[in-house]
MMTF fields as JSON, N, C-alpha, C and O atoms, coordinates in Angstrom:
{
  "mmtfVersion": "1.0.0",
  "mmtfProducer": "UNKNOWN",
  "numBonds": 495,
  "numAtoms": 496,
  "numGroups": 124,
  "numChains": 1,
  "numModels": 1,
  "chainsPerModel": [1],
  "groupsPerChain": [124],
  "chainIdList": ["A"],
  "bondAtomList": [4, 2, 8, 6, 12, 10, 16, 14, 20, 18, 24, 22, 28, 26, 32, 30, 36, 34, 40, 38, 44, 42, 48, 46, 52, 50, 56, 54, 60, 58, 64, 62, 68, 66, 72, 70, 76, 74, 80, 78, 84, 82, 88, 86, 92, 90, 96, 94, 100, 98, 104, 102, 108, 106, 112, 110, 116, 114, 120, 118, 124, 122, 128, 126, 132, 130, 136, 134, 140, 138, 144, 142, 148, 146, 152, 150, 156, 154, 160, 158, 164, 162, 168, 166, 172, 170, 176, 174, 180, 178, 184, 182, 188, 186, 192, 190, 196, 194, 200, 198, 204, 202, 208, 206, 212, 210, 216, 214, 220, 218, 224, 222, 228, 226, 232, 230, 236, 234, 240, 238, 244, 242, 248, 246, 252, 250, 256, 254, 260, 258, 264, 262, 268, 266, 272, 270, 276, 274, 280, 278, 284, 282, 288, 286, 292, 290, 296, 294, 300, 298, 304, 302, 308, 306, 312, 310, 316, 314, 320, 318, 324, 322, 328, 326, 332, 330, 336, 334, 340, 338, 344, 342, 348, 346, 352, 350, 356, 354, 360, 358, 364, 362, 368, 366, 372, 370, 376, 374, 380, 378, 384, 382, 388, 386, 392, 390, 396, 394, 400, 398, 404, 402, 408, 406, 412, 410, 416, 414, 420, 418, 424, 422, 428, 426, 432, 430, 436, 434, 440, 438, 444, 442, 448, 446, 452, 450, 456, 454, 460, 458, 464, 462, 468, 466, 472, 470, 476, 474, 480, 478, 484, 482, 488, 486, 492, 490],
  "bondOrderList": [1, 1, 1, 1, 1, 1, 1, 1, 1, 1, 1, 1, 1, 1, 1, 1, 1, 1, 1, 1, 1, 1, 1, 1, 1, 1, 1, 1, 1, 1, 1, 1, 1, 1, 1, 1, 1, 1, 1, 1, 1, 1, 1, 1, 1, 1, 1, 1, 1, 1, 1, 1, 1, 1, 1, 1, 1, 1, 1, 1, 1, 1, 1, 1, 1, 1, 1, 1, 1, 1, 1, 1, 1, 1, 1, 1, 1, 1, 1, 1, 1, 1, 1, 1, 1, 1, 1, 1, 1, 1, 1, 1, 1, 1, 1, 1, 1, 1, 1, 1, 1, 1, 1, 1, 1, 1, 1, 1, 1, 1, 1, 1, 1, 1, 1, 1, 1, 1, 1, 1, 1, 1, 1],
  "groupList": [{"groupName": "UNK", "atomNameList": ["N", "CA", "C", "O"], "elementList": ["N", "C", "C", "O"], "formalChargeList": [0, 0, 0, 0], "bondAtomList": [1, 0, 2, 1, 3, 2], "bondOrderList": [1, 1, 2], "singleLetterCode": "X", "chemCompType": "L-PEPTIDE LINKING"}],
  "groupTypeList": [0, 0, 0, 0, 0, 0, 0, 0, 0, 0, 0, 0, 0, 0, 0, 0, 0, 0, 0, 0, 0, 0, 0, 0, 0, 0, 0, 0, 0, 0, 0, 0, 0, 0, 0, 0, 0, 0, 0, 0, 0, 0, 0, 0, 0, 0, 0, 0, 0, 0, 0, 0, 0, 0, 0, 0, 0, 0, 0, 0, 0, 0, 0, 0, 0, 0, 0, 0, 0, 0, 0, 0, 0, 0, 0, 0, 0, 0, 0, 0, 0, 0, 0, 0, 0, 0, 0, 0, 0, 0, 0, 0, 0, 0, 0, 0, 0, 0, 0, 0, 0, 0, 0, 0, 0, 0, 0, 0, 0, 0, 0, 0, 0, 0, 0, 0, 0, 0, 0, 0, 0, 0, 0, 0],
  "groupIdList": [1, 2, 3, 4, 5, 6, 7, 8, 9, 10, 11, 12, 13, 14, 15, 16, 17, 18, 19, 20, 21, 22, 23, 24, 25, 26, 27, 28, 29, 30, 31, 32, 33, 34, 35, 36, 37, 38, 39, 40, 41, 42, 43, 44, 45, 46, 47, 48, 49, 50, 51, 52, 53, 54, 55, 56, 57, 58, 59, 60, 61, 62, 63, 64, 65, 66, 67, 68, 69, 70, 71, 72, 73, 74, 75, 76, 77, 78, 79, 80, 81, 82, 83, 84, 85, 86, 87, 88, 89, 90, 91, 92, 93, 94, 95, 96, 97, 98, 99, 100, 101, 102, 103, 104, 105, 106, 107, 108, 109, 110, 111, 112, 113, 114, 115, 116, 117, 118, 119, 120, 121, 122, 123, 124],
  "secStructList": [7, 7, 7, 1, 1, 3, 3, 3, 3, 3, 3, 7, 5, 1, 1, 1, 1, 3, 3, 7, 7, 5, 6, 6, 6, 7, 1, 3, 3, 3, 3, 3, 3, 3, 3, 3, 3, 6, 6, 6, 6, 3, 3, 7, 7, 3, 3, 3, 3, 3, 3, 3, 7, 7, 7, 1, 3, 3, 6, 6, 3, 3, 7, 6, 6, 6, 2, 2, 2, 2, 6, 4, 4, 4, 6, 6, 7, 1, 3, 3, 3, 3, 1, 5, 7, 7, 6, 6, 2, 2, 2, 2, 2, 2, 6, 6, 6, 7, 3, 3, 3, 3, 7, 7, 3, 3, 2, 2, 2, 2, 2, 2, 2, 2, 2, 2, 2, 2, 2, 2, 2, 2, 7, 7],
  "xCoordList": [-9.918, -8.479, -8.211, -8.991, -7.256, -6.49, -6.86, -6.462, -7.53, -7.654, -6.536, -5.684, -6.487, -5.58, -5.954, -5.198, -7.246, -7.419, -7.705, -7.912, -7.618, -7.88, -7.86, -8.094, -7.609, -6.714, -6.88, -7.103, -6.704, -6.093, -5.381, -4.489, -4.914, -3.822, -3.989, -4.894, -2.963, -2.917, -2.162, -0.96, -2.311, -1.497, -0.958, -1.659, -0.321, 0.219, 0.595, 1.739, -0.623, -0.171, -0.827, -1.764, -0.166, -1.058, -1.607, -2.137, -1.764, -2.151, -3.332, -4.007, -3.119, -3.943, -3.422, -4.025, -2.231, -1.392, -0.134, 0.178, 0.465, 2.191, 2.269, 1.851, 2.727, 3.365, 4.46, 5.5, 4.122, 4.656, 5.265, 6.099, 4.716, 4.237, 5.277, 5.918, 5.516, 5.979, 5.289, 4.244, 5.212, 4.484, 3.983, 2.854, 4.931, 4.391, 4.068, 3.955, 3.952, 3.978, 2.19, 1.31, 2.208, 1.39, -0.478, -0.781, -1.255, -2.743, -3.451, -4.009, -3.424, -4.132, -3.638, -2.426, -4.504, -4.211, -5.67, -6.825, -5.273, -5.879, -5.667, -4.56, -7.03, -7.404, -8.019, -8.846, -7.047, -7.267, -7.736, -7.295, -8.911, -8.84, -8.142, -8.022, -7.342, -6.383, -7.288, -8.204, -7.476, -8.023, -7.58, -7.351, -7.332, -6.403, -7.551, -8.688, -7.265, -8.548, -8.003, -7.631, -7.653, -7.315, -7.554, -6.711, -8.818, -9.238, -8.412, -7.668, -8.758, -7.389, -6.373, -5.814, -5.642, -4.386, -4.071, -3.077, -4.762, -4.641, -5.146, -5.638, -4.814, -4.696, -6.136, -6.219, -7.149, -7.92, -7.885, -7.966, -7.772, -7.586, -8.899, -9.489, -9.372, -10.211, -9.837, -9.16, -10.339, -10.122, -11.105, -12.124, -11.001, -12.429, -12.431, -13.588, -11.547, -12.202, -10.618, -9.56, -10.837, -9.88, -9.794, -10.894, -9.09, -8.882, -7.581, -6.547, -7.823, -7.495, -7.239, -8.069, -5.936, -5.208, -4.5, -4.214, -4.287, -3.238, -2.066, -1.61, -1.323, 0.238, 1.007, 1.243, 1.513, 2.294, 3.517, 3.811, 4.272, 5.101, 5.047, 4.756, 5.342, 5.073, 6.541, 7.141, 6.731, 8.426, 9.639, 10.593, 9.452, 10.48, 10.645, 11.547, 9.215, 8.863, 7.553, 6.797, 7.683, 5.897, 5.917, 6.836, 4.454, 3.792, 3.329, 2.128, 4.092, 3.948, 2.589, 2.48, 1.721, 0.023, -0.36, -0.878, 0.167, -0.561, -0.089, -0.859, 1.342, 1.642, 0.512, -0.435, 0.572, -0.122, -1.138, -0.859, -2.231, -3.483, -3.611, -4.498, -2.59, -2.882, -1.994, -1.87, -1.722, -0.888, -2.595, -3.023, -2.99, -4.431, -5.236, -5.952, -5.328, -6.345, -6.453, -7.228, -5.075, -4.858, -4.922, -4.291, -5.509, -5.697, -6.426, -6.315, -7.173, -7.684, -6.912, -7.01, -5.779, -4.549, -3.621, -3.283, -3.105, -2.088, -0.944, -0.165, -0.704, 0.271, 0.514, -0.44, 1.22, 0.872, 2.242, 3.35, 1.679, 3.04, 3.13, 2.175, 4.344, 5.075, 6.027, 6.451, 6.505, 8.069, 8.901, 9.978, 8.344, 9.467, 8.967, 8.046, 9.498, 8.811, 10.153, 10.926, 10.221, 10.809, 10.947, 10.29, 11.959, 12.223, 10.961, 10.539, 10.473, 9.658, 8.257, 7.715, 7.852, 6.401, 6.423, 5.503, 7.299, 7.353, 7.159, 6.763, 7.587, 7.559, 6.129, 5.436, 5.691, 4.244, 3.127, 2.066, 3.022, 2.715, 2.835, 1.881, 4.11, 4.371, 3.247, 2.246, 4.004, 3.416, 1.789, 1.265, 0.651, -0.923, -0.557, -1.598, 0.376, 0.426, 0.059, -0.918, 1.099, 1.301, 2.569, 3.565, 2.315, 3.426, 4.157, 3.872, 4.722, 5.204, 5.882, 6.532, 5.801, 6.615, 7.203, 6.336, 8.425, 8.706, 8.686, 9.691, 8.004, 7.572, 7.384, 6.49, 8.101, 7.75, 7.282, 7.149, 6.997, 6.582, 5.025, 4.352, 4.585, 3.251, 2.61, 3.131, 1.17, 0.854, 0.661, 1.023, -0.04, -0.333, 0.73, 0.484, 2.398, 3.416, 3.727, 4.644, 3.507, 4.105, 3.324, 3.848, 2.001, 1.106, 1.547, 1.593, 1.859, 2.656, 3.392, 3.325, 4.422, 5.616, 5.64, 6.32, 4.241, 3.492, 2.929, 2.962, 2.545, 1.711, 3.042, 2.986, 3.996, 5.381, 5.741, 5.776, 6.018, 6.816, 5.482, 5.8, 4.326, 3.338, 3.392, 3.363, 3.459, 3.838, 4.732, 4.44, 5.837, 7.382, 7.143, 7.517, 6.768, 6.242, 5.508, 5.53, 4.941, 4.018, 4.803, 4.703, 5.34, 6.778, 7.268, 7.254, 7.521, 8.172, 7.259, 7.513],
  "yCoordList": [-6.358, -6.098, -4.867, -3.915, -4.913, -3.558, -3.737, -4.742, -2.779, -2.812, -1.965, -1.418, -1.828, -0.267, 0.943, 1.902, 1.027, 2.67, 3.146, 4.229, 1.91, 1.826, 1.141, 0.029, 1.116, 0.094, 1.068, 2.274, 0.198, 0.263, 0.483, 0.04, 1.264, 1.004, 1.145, 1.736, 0.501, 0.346, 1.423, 1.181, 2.157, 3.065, 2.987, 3.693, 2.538, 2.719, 3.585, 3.747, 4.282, 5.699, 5.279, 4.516, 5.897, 5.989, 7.076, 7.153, 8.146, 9.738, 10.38, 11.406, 8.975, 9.677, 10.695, 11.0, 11.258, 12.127, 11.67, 12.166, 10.834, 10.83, 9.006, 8.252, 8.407, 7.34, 7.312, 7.969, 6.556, 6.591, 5.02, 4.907, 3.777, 2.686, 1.779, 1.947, 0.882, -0.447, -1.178, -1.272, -1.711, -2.766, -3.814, -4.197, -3.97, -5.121, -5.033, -5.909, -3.232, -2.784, -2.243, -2.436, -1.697, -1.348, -1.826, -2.918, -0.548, -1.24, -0.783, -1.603, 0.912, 1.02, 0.939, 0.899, 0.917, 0.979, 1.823, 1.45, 2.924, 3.913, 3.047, 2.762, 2.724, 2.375, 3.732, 4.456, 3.864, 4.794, 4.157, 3.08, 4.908, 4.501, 5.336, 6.42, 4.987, 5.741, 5.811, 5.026, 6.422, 6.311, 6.905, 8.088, 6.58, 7.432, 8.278, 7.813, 9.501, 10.634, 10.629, 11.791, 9.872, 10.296, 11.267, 11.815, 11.549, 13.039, 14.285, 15.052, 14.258, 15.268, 15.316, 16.238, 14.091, 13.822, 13.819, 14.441, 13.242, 13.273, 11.907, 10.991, 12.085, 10.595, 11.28, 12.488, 10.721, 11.037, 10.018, 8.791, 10.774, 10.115, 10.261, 11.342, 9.129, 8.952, 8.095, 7.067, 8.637, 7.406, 6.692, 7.093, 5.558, 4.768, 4.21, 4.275, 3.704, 3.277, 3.197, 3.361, 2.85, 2.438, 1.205, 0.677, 0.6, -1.069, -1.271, -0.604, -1.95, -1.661, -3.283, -4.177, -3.365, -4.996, -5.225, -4.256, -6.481, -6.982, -6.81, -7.829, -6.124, -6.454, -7.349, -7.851, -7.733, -9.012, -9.223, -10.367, -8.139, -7.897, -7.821, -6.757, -9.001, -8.69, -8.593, -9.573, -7.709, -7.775, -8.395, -9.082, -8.12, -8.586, -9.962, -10.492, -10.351, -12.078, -11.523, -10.552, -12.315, -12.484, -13.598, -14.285, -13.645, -15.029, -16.078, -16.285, -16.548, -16.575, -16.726, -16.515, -17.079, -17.578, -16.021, -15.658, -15.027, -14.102, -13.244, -12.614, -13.471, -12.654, -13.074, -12.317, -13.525, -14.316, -14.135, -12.971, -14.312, -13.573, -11.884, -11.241, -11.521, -9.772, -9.716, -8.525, -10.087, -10.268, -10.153, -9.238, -10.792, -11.583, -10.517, -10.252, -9.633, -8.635, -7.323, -6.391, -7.841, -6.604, -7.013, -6.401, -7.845, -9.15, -8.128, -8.425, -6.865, -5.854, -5.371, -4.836, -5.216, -3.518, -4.193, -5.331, -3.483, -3.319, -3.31, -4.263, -1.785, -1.558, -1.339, -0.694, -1.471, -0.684, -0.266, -0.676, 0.911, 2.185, 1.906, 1.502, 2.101, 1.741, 2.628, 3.319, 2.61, 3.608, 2.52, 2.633, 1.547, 0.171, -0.821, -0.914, -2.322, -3.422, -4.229, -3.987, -5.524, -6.773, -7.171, -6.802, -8.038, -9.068, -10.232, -10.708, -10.608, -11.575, -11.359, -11.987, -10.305, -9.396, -8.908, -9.21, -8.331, -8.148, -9.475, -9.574, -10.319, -11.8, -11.961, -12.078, -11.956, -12.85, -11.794, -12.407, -10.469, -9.507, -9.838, -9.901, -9.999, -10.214, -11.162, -11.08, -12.315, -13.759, -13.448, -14.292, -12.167, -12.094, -11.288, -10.704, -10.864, -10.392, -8.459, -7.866, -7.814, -7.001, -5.907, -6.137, -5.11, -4.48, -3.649, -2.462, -4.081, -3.113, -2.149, -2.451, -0.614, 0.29, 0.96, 1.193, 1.317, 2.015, 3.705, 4.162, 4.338, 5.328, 6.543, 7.39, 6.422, 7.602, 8.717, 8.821, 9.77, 11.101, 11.096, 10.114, 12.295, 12.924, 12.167, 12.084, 11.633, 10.922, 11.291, 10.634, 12.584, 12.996, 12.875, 12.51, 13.462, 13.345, 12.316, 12.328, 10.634, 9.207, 9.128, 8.957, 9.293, 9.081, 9.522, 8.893, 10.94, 11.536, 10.934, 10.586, 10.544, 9.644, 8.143, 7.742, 7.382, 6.135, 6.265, 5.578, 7.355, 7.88, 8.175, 7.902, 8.809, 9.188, 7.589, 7.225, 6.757, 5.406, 5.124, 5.152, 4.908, 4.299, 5.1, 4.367, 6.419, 6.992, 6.002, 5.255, 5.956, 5.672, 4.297, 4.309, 3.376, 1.572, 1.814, 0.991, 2.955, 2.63, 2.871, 2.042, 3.613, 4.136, 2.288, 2.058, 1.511, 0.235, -0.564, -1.756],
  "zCoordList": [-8.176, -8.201, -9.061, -9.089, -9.65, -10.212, -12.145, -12.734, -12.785, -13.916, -14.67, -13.97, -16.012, -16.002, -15.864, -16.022, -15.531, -15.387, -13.831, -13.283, -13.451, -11.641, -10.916, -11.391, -9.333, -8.767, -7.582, -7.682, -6.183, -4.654, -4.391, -5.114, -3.284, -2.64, -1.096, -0.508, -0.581, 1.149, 1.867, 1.76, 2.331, 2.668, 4.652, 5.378, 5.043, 6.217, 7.153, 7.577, 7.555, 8.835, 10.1, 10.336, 10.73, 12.524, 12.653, 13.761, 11.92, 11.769, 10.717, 10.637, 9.882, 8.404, 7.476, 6.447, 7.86, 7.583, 6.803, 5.721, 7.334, 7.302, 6.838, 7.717, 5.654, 5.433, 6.6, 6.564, 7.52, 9.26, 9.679, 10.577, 8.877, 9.545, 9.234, 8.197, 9.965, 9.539, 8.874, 9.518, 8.066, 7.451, 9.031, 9.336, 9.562, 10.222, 11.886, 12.742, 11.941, 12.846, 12.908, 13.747, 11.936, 11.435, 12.564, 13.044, 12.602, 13.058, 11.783, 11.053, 11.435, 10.485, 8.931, 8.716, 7.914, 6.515, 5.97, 6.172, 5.309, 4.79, 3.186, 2.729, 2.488, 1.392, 0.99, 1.545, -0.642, -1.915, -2.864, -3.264, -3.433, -5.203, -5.668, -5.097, -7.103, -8.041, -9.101, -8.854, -10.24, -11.245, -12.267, -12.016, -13.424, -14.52, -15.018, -15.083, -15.365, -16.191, -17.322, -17.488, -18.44, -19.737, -20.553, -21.263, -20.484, -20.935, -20.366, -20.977, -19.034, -18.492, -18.371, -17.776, -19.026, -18.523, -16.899, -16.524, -16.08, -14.409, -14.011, -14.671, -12.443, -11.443, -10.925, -11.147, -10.337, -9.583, -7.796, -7.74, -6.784, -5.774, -4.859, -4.84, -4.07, -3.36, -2.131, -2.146, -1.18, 0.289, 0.185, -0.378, 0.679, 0.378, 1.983, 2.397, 2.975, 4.003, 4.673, 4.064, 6.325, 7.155, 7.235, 7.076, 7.388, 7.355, 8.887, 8.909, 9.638, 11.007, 10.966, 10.804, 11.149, 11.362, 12.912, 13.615, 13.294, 14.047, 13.928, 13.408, 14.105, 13.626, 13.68, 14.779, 12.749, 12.377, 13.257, 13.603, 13.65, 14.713, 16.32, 16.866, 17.073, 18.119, 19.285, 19.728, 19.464, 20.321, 19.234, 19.599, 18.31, 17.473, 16.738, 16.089, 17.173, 16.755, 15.317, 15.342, 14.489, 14.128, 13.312, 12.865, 13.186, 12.969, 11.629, 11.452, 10.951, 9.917, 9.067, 7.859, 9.828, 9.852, 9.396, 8.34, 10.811, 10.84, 9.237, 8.511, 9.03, 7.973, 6.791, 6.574, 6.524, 5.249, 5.88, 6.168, 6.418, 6.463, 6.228, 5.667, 6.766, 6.882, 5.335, 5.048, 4.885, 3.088, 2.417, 1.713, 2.664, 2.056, 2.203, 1.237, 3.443, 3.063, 2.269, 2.054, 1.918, 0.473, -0.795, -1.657, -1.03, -1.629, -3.114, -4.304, -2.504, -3.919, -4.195, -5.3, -3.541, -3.806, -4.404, -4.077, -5.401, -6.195, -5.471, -5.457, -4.561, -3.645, -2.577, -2.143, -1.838, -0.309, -0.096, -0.441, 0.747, 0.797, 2.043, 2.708, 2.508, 4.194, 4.262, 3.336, 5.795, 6.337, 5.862, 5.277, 6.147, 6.052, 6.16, 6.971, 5.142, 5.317, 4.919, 3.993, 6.138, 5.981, 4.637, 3.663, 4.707, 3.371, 3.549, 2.494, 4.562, 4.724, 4.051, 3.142, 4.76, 4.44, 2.731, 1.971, 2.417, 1.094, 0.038, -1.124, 0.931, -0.273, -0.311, -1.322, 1.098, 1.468, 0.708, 0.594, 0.176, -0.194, -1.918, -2.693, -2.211, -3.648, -4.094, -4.805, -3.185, -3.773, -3.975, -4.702, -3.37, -3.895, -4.866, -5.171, -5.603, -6.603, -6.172, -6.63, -5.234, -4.786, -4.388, -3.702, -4.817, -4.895, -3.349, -3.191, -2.695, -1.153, -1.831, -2.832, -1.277, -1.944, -0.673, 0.168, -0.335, 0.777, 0.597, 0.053, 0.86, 0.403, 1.857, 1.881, 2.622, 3.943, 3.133, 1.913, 4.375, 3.953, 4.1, 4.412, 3.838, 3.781, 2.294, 1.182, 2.832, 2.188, 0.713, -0.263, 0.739, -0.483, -1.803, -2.953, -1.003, -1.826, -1.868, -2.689, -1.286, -1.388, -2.845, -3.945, -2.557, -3.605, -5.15, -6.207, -4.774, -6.145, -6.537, -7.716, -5.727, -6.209, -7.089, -8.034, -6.044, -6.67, -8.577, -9.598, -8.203, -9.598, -11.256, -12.455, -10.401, -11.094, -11.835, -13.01, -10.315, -10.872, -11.837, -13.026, -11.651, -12.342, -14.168, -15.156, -14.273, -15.618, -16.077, -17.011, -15.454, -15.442, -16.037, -17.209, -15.754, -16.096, -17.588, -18.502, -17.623, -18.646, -19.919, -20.823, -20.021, -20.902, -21.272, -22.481, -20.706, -20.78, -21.21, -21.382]
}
């Protein structure tokens, strides 16, 4: 799971490019390591793998089984960045002790932004 100097995240594109996805629309999830460089004062970012799900959404129905399994396989990540995610999905997400962040845009800059709020927490 997530230590303080490093931690996962799920990232949601169809492109590899662009925070694009529904949470529950979603097939792929692009997994990052984050890592704090204290010495440099910097984030260090790494892709570590594709992670390729079912979507929880099917015609406007989904499955509560399925949510909570695909909740579960983020089960290492801290957070996962989306275009957009349900009130439902966000709970089932919380409850493994996970953070949904709605975060569109080009991934690199969601990430920046993740990293910003993450300064931002530590201050508190």
């Amino acid at each position: 799971m997530a230590d303080n100097n490093q931690y996962k995240i799920a990232v949601a594109s169809s492109d590899g490019i662009v925070v694009n996805s529904h949470f529950g629309r979603a097939e792929d999830f692009l997994i990052y390591r984050l890592e704090i460089d204290n010495e440099n004062d910097c984030w260090l970012k790494e892709f570590i793998e594709l992670r390729k799900v079912a979507p929880v959404c099917q015609g406007g129905n989904h499955d509560d089984n399925r949510l909570q399994e695909t909740a579960k396989l983020f089960s290492d990540c801290k957070y996962v960045l989306v275009s957009r995610i349900g009130q439902g999905a966000a709970f089932a997400l919380e409850g493994k002790g996970i953070t949904p962040m709605e975060l569109p845009g080009m991934i690199d800059e969601s990430i920046e932004k993740l990293i910003v709020y993450e300064k931002l927490q530590s201050l508190f």
